[in-house]
N, CA, C and O atoms as CSV, one atom per row, in Angstrom:
chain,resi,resn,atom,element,x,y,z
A,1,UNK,N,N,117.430,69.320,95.470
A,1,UNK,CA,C,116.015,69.668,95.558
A,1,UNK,C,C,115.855,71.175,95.356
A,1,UNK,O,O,116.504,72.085,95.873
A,2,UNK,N,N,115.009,71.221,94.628
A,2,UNK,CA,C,114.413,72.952,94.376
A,2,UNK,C,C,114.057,73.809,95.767
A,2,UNK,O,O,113.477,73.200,96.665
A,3,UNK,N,N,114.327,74.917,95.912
A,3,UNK,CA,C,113.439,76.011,97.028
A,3,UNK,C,C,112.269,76.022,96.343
A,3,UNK,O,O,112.248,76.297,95.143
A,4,UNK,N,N,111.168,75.724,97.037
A,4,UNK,CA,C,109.440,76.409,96.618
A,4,UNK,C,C,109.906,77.943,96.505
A,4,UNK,O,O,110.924,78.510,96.901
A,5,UNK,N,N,108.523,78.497,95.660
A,5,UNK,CA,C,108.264,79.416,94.959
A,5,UNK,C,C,107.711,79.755,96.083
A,5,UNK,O,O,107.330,78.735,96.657
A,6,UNK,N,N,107.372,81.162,96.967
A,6,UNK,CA,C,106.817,81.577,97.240
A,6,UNK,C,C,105.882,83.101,97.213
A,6,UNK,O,O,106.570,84.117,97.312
A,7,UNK,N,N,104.619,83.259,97.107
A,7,UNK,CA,C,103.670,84.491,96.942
A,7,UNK,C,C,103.748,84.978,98.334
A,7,UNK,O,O,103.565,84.367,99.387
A,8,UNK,N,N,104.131,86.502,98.061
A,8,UNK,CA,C,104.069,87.702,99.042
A,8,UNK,C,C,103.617,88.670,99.191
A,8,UNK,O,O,104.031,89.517,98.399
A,9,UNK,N,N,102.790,89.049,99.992
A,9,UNK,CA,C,101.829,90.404,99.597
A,9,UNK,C,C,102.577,91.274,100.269
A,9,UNK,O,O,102.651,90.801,101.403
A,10,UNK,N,N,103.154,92.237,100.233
A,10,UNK,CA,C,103.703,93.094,101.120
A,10,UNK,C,C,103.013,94.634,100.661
A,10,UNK,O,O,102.376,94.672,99.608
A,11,UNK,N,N,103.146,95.724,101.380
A,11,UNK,CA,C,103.027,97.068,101.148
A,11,UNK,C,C,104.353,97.794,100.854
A,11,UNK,O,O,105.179,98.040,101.732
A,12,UNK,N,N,104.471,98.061,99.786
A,12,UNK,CA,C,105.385,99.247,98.729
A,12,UNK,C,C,105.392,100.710,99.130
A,12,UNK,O,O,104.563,101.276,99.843
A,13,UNK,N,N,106.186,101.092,98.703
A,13,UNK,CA,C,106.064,102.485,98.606
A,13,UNK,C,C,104.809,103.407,97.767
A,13,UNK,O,O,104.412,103.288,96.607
A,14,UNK,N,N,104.469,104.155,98.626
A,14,UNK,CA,C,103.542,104.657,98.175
A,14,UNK,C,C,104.000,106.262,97.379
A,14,UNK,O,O,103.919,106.595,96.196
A,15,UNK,N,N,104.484,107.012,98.576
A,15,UNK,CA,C,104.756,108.389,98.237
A,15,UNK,C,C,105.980,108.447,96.590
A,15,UNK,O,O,105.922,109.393,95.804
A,16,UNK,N,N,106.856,107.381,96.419
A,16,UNK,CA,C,107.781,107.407,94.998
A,16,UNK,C,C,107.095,107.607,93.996
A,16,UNK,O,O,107.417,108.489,93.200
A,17,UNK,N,N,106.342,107.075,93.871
A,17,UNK,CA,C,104.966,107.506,92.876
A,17,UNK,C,C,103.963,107.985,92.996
A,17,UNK,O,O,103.000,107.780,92.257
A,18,UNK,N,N,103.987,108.663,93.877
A,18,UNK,CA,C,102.702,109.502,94.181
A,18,UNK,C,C,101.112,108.968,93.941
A,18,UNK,O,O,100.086,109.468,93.482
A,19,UNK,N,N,101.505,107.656,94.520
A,19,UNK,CA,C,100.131,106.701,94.945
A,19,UNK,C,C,99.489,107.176,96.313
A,19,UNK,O,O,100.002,107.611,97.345
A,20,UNK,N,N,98.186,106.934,95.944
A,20,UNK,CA,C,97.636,107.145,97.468
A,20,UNK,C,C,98.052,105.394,97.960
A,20,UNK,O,O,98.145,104.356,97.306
A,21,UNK,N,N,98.273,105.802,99.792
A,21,UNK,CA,C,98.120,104.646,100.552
A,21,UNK,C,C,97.850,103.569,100.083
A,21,UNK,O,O,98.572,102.598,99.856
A,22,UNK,N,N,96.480,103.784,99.886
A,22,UNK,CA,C,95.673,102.344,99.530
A,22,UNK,C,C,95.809,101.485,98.675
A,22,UNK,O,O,95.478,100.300,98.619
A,23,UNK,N,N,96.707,102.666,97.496
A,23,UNK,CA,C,96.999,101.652,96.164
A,23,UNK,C,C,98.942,101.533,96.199
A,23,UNK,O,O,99.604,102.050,95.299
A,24,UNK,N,N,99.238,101.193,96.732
A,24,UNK,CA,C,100.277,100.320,97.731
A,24,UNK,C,C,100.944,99.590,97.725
A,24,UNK,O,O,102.147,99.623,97.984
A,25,UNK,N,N,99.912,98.281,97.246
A,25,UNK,CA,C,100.478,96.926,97.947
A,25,UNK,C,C,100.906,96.435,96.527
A,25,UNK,O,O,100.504,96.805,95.424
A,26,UNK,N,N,101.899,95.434,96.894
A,26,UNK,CA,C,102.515,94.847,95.786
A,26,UNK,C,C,102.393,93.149,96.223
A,26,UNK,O,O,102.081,92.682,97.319
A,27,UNK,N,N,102.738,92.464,95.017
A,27,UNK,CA,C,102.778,90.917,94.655
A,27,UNK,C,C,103.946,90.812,94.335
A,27,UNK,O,O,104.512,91.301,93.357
A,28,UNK,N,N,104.456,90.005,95.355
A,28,UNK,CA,C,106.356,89.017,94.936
A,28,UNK,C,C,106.598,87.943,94.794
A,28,UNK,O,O,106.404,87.190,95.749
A,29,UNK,N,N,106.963,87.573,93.925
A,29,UNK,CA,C,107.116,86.063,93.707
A,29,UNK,C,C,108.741,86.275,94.419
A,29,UNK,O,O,109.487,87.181,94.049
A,30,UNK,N,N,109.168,85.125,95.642
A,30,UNK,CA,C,110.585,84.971,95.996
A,30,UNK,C,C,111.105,83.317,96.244
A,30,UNK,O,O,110.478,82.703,97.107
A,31,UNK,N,N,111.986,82.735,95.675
A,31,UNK,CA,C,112.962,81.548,95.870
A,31,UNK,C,C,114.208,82.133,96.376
A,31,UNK,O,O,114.876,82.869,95.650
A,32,UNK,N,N,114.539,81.872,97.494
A,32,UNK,CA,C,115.777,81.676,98.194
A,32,UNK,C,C,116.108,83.068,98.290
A,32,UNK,O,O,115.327,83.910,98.732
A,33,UNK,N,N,117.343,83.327,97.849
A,33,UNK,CA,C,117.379,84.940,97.533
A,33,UNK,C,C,117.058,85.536,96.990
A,33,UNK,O,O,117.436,86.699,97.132
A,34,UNK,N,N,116.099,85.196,95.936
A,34,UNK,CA,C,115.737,85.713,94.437
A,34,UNK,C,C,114.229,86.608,94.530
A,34,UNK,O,O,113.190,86.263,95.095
A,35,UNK,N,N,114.354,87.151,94.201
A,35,UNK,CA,C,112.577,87.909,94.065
A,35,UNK,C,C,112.292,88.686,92.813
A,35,UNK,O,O,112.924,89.426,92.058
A,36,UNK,N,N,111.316,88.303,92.890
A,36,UNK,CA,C,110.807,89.281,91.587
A,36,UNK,C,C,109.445,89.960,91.774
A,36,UNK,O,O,108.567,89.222,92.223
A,37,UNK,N,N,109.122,91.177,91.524
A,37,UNK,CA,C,107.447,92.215,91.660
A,37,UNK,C,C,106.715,91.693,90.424
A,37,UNK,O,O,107.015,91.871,89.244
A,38,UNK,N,N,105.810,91.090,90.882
A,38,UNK,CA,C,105.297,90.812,89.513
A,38,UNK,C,C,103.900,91.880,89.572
A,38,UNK,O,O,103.103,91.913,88.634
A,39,UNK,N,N,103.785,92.494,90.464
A,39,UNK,CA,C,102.727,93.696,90.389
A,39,UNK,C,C,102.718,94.621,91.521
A,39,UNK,O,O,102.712,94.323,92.716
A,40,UNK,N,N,102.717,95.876,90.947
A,40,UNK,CA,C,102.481,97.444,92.509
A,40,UNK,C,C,101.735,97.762,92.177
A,40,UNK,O,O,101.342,97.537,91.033
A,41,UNK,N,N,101.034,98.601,93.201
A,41,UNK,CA,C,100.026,99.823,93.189
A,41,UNK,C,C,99.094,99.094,93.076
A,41,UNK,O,O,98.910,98.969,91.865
A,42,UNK,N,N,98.041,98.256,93.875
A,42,UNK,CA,C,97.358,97.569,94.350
A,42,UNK,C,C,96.421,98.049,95.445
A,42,UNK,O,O,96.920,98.758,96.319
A,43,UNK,N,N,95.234,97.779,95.507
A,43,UNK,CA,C,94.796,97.577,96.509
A,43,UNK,C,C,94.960,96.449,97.379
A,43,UNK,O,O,94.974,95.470,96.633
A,44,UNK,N,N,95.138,95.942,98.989
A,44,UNK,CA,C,95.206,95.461,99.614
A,44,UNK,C,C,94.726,93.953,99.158
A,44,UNK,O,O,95.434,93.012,98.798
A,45,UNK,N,N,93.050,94.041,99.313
A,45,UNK,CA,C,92.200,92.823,98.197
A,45,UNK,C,C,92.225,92.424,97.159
A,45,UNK,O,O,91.751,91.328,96.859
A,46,UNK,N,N,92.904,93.378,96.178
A,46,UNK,CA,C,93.065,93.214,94.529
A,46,UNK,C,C,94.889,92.331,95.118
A,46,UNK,O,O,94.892,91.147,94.780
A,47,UNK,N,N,95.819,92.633,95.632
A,47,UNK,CA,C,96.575,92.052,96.214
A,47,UNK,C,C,96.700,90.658,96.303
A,47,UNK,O,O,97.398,89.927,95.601
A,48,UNK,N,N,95.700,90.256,97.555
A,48,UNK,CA,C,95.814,89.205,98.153
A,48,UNK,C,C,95.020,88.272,97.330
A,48,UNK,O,O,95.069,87.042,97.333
A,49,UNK,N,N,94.059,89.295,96.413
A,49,UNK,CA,C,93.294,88.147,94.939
A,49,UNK,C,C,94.352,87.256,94.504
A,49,UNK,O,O,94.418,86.031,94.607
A,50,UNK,N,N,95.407,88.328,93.851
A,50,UNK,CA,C,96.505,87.966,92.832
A,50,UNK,C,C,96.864,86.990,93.123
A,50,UNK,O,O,96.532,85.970,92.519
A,51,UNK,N,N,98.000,87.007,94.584
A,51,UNK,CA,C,98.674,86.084,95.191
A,51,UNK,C,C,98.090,84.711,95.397
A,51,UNK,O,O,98.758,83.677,95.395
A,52,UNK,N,N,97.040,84.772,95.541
A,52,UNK,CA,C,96.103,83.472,96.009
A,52,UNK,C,C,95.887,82.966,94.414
A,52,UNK,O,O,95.966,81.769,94.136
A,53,UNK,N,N,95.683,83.712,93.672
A,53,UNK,CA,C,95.777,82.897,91.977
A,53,UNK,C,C,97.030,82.771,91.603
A,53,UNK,O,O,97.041,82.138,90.547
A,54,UNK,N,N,97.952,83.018,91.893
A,54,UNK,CA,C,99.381,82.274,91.713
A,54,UNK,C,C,99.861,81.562,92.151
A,54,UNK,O,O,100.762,80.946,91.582
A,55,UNK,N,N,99.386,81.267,93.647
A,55,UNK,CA,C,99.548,80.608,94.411
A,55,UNK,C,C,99.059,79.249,93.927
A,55,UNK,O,O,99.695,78.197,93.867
A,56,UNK,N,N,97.905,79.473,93.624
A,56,UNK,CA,C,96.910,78.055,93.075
A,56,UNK,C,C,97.573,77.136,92.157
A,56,UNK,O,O,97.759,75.925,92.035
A,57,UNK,N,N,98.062,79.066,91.108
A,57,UNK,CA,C,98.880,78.413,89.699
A,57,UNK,C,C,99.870,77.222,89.969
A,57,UNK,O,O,99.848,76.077,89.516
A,58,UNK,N,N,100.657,77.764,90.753
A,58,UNK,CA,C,101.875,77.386,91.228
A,58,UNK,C,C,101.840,75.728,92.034
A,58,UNK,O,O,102.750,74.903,91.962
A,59,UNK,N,N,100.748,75.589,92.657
A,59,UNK,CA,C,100.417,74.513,93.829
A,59,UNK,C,C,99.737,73.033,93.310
A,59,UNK,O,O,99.455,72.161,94.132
């Protein structure tokens, strides 16, 4: 049987790129050990948009 795909909103580094705070947050797609960023430098809401439309994709 497959591991589900799962969407992660987490907060990134900000200061490596000299993002403000707010634009931050990142989107992860992760199976088992595996992960991948499929987007940084986000706002929080632009974020949790993403995830929730991949999520959908995915579901």
């Amino acid at each position: 049987m497959n591991t589900p795909v799962t969407v992660e909103v987490d907060m990134g580094s900000a200061s490596s790129r000299s993002r403000p705070p707010e634009r931050a947050w990142l989107v992860r797609l992760r199976r088992a050990d595996r992960s991948v960023i499929v987007a940084i430098g986000l706002r929080h809401n632009a974020a949790d948009r993403l995830a929730q439309q991949i999520s959908d994709l995915l579901g």
